[in-house]
BALO-330384 format. One record per atom (N, C-alpha, C): residue number from 1; y, x, z; atom name. Coordinates in pm, whole numbers, plus 50000, padded with zeros to 5 digits. Example, Ala and Ser with C-alpha at 12.3 -4.5 7.8 and 13.67 -1.06 7.14 Angstrom:
BEGIN
PT	1	49431	51319	50780	N
PT	1	49550	51230	50780	CA
PT	1	49670	51320	50780	C
PT	2	49775	51285	50708	N
PT	2	49894	51367	50714	CA
PT	2	50003	51290	50787	C
***
This chain:
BEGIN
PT	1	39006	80585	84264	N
PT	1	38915	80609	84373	CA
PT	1	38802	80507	84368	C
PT	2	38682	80576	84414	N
PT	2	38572	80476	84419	CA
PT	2	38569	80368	84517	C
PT	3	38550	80254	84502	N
PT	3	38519	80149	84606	CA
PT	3	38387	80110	84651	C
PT	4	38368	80119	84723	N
PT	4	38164	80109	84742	CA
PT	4	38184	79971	84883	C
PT	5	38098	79874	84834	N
PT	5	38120	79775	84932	CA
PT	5	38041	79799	85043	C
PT	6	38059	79746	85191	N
PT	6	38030	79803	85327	CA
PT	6	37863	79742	85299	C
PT	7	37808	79637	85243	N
PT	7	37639	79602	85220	CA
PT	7	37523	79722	85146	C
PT	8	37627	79750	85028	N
PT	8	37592	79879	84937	CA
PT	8	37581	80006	85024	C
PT	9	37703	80070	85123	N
PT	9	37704	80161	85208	CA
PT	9	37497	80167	85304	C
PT	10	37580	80053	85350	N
PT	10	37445	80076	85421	CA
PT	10	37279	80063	85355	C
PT	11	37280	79995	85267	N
PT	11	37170	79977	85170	CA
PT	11	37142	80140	85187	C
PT	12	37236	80203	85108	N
PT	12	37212	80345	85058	CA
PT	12	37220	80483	85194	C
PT	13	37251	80429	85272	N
PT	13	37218	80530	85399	CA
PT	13	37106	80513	85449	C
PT	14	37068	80395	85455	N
PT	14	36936	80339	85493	CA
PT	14	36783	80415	85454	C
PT	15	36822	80389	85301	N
PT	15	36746	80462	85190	CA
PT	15	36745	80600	85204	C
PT	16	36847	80696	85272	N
PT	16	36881	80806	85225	CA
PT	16	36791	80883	85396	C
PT	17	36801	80775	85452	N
PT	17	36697	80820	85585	CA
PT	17	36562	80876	85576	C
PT	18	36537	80809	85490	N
PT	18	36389	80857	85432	CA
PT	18	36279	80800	85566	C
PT	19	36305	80731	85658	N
PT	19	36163	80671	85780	CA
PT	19	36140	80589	85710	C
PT	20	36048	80519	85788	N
PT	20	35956	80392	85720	CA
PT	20	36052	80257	85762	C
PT	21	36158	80197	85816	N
PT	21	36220	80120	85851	CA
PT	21	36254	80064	85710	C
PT	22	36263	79947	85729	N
PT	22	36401	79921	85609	CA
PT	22	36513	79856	85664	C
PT	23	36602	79829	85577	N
PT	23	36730	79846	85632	CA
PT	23	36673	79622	85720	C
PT	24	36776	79627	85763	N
PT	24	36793	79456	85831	CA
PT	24	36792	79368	85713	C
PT	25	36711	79260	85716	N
PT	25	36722	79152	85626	CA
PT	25	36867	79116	85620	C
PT	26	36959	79106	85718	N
PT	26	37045	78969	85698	CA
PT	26	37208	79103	85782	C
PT	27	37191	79211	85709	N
PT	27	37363	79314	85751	CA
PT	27	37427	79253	85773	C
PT	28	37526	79274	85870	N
PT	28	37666	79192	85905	CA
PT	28	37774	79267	85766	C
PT	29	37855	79188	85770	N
PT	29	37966	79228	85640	CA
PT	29	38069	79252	85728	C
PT	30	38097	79195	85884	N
PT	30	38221	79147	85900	CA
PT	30	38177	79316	85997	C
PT	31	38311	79355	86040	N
PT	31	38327	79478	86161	CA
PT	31	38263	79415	86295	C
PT	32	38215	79460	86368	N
PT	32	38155	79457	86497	CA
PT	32	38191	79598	86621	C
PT	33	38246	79510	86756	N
PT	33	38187	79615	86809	CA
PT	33	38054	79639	86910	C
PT	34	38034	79756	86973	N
PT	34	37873	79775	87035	CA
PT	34	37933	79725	87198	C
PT	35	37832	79654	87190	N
PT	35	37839	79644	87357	CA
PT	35	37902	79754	87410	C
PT	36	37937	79751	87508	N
PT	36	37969	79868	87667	CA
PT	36	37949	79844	87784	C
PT	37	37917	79723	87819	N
PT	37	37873	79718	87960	CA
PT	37	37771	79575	87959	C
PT	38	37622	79582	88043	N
PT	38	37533	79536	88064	CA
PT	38	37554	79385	88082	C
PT	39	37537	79319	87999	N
PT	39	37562	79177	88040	CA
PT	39	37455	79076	88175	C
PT	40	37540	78998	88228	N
PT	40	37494	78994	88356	CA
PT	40	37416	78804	88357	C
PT	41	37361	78804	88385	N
PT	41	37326	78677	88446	CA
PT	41	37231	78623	88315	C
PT	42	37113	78678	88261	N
PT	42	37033	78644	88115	CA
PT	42	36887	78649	88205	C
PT	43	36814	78560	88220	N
PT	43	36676	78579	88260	CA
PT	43	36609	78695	88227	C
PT	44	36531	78770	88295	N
PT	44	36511	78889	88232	CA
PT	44	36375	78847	88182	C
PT	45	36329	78923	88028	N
PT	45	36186	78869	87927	CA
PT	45	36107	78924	88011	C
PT	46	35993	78786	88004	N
PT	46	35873	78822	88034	CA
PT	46	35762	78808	87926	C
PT	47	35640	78840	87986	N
PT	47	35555	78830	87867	CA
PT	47	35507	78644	87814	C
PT	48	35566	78567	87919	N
PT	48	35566	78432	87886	CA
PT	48	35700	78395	87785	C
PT	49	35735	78452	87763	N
PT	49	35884	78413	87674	CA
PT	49	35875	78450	87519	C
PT	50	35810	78549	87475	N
PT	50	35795	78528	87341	CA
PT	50	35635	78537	87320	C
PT	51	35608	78486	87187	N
PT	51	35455	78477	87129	CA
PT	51	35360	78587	87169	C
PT	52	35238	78543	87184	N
PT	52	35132	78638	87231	CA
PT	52	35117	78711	87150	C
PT	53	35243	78785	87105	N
PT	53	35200	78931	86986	CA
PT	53	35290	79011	86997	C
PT	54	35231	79171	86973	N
PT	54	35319	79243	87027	CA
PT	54	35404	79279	86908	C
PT	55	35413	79219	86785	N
PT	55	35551	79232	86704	CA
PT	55	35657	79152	86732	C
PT	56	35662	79059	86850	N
PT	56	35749	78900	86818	CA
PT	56	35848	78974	86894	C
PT	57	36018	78911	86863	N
PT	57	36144	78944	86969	CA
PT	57	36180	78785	87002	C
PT	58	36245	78825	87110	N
PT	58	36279	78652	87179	CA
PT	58	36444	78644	87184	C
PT	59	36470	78535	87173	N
PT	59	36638	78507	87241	CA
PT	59	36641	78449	87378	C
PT	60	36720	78464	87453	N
PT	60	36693	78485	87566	CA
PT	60	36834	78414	87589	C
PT	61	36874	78261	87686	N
PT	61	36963	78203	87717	CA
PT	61	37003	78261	87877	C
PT	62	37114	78289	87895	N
PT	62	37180	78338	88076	CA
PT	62	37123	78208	88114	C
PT	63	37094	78212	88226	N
PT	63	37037	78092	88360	CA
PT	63	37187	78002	88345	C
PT	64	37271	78078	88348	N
PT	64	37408	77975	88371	CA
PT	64	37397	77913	88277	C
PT	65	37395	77940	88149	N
PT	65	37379	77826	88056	CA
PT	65	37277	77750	87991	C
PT	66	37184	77794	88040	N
PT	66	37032	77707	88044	CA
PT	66	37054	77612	88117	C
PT	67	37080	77636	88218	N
PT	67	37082	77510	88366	CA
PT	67	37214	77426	88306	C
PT	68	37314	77434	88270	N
PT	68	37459	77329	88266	CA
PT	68	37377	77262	88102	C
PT	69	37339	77331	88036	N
PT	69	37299	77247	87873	CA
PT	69	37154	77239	87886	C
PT	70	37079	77214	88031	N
PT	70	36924	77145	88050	CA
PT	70	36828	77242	87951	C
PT	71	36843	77358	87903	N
PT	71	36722	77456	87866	CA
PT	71	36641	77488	87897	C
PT	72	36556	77496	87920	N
PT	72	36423	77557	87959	CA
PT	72	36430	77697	87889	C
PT	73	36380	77827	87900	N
PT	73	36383	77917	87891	CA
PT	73	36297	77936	87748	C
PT	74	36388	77991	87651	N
PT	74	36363	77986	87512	CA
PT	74	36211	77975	87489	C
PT	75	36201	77980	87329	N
PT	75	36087	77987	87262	CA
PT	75	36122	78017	87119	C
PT	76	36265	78061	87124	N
PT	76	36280	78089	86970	CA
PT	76	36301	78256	86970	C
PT	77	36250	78303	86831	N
PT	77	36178	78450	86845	CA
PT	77	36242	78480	86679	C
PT	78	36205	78623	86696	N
PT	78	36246	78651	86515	CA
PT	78	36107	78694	86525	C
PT	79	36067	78761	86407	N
PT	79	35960	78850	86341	CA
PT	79	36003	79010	86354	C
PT	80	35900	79102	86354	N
PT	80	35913	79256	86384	CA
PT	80	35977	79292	86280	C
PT	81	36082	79392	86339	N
PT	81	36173	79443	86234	CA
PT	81	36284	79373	86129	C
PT	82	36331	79259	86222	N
PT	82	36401	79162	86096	CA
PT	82	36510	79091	86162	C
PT	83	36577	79030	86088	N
PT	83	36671	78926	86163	CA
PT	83	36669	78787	86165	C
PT	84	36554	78784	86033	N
PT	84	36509	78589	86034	CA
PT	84	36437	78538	86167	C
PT	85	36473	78474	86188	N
PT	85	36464	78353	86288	CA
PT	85	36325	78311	86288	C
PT	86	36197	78290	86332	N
PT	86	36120	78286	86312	CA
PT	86	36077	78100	86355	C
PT	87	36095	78148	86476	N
PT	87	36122	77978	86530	CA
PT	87	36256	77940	86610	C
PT	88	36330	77827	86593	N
PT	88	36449	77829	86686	CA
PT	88	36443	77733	86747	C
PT	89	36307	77689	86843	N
PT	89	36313	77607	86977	CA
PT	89	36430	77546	87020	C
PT	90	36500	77614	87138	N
PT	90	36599	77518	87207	CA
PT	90	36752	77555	87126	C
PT	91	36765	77607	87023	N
PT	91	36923	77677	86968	CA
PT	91	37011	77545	86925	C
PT	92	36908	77409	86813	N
PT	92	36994	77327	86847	CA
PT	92	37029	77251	86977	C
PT	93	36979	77263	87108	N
PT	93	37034	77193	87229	CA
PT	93	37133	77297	87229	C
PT	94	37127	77414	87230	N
PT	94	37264	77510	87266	CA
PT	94	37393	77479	87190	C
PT	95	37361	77448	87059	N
PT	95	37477	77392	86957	CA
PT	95	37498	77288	87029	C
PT	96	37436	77182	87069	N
PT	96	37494	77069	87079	CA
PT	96	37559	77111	87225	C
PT	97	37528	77174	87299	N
PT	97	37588	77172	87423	CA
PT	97	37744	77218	87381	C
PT	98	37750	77341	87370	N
PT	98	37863	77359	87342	CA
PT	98	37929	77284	87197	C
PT	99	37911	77188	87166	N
PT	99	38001	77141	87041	CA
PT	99	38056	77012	87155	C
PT	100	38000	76935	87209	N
PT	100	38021	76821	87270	CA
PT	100	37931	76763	87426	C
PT	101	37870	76849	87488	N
PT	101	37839	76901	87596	CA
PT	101	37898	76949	87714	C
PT	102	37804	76977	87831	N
PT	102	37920	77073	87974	CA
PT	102	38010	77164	87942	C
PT	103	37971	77286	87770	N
PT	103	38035	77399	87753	CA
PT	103	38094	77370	87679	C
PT	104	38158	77208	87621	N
PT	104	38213	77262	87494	CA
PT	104	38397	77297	87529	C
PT	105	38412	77345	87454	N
PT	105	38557	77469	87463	CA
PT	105	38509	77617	87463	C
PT	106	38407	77627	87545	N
PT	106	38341	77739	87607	CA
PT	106	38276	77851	87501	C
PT	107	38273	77961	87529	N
PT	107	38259	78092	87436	CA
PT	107	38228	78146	87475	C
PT	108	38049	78157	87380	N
PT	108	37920	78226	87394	CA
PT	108	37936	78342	87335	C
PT	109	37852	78467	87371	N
PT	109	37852	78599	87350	CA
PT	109	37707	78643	87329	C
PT	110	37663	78641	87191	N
PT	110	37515	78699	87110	CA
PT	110	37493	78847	87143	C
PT	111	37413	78876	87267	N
PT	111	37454	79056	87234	CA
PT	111	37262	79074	87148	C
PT	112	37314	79169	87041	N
PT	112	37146	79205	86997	CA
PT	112	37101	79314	87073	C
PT	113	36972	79330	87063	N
PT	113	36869	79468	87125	CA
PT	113	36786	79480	87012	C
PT	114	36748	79600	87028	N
PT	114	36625	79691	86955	CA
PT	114	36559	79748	87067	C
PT	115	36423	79766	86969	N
PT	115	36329	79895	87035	CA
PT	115	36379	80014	87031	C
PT	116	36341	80101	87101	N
PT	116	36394	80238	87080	CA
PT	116	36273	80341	86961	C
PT	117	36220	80270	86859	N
PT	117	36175	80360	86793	CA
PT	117	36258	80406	86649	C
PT	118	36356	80350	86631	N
PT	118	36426	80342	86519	CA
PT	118	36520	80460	86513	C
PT	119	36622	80481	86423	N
PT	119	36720	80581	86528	CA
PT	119	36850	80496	86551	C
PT	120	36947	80567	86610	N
PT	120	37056	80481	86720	CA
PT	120	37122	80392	86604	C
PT	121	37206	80446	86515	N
PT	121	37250	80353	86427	CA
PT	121	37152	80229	86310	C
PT	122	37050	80272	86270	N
PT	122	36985	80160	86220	CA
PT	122	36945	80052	86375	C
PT	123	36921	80087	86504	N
PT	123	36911	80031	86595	CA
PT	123	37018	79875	86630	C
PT	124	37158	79975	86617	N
PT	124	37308	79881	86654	CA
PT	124	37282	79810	86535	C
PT	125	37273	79821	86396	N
PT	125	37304	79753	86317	CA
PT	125	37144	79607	86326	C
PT	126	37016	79667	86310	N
PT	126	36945	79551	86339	CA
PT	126	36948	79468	86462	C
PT	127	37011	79503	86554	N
PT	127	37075	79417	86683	CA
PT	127	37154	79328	86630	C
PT	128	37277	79392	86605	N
PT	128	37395	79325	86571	CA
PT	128	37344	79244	86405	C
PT	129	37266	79247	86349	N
PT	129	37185	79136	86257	CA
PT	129	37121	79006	86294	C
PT	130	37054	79037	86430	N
PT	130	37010	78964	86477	CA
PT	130	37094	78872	86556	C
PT	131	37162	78929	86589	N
PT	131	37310	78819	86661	CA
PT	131	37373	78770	86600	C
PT	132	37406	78817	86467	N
PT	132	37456	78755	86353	CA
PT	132	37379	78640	86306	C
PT	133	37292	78642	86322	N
PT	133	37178	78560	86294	CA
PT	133	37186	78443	86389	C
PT	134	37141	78445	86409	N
PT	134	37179	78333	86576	CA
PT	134	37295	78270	86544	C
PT	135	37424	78345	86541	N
PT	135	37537	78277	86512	CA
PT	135	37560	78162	86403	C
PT	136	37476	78218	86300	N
PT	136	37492	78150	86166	CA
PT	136	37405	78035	86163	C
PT	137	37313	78050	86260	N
PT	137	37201	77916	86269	CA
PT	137	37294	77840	86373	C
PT	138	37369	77874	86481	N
PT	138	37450	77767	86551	CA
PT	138	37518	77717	86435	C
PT	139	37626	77809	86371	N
PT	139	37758	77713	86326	CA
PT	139	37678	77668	86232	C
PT	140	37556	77675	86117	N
PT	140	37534	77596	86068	CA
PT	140	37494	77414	86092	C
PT	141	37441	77455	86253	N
PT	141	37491	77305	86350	CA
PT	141	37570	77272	86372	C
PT	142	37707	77318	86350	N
PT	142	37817	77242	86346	CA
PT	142	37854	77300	86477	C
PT	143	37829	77422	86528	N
PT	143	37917	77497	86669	CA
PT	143	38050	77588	86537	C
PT	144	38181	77541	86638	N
PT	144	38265	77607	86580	CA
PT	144	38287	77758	86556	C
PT	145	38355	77830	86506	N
PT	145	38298	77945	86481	CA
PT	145	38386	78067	86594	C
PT	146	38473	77960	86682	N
PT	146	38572	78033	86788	CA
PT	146	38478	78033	86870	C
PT	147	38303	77929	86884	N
PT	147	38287	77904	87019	CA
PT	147	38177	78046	87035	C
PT	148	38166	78168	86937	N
PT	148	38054	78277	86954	CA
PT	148	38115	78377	86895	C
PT	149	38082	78477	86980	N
PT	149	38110	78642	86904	CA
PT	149	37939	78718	86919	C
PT	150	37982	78821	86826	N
PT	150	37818	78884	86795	CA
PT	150	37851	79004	86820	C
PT	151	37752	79110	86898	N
PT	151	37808	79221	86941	CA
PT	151	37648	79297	86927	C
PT	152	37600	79439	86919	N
PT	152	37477	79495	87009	CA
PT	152	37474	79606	87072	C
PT	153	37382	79628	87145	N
PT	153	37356	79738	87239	CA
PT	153	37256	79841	87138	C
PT	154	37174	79784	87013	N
PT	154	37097	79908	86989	CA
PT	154	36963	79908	87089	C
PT	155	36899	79982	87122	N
PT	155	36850	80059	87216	CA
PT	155	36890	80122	87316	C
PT	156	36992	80120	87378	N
PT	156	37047	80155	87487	CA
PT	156	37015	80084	87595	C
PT	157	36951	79971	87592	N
PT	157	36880	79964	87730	CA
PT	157	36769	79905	87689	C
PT	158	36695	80009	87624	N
PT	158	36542	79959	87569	CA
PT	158	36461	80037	87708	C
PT	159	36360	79963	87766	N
PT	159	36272	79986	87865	CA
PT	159	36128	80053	87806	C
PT	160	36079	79999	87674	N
PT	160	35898	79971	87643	CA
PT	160	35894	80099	87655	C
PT	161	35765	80112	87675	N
PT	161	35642	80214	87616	CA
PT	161	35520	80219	87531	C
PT	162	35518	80052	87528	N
PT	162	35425	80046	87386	CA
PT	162	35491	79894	87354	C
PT	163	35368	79855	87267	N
PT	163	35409	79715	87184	CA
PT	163	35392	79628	87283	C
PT	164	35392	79617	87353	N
PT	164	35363	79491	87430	CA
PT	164	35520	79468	87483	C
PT	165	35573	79601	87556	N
PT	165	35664	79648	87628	CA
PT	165	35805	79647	87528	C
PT	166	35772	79695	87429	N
PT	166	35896	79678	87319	CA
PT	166	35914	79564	87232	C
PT	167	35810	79433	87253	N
PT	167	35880	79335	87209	CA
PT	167	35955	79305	87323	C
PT	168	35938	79274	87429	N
PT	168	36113	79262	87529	CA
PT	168	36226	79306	87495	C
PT	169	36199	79435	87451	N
PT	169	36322	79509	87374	CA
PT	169	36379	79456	87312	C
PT	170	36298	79401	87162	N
PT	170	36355	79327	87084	CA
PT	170	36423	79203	87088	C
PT	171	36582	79204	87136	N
PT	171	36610	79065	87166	CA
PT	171	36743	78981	87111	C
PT	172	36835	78879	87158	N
PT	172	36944	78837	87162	CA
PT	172	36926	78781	87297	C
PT	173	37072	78846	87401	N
PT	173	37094	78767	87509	CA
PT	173	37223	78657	87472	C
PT	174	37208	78574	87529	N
PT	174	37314	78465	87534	CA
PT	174	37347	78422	87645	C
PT	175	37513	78502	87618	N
PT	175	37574	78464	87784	CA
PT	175	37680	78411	87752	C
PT	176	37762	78350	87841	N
PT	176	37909	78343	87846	CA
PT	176	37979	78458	87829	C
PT	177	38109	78432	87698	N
PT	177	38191	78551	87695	CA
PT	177	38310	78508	87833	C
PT	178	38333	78680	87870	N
PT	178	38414	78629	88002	CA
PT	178	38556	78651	87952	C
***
């Protein structure tokens, strides 16, 4: 029987879509599941939270854990259509909080978002890239790898109507897992 590895899978479905997307810089390898219910307590994006362009996505810290690890409301963003990290402002205070900080023991929850122009599954998967992403820039600070899970919503609670409106879309919330 053939073995086709889960990076290859998607490479080639991706491709086989035929839109103008390409697949996520940075696929998760490991299983994920999709969000199911609205995570609660994340500042909601404004147009002061990511770069004055309408390709930029923002990460977005819950108020609860901005305020206990002294955050100020992000400034770290990816680039349109991707999962690299573009700038990561306050992510090392978040590592350090939870490694030896108010949260440390404590277990953060990466959920990703998309725009809704993509379709639903390339959507979950560049979410859940982007949370993956995030994750890998904490533990590469030295956050343990019990203290985050990576999950996305896709487009399922994408709001925009144009570019201005769908970089909000584009996001990572960071809350407490409950």
């Amino acid at each position: 029987m053939l073995k086709i590895q889960p990076a290859l899978l998607i490479v080639a479905l991706c491709s086989a879509c035929g839109g103008e997307k390409k697949p996520p810089e940075e696929p998760s390898t490991a299983k994920k599941a999709i969000a199911t219910e609205k995570d609660e307590g994340v500042e909601k994006p404004s147009d002061k939270s990511v770069p004055n362009t309408p390709t930029a996505s923002g990460i977005y810290i819950s108020d609860e854990i901005a305020k206990a690890c002294g955050i100020k409301q992000t400034e770290a963003y990816f680039a349109f259509d991707s999962a690299k990290i573009a700038s990561s402002g306050p992510l090392d205070k978040l590592a350090a909080c939870f490694k030896t900080g108010p949260m440390k023991g404590k277990v953060m929850k990466l959920v990703g978002h998309a725009d809704p122009r993509g379709d639903a599954d390339y959507n979950v998967q560049l979410g859940l890239s982007r949370a993956d992403s995030v994750a890998k820039y904490l533990f590469d600070q030295g956050l343990d790898k019990k203290q985050a899970t990576t999950t996305s919503r896709g487009a399922m609670d994408a709001k925009g109507t144009d570019d201005a409106s769908w970089a909000l879309d584009r996001r990572v919330d960071v809350v407490l897992a409950q």
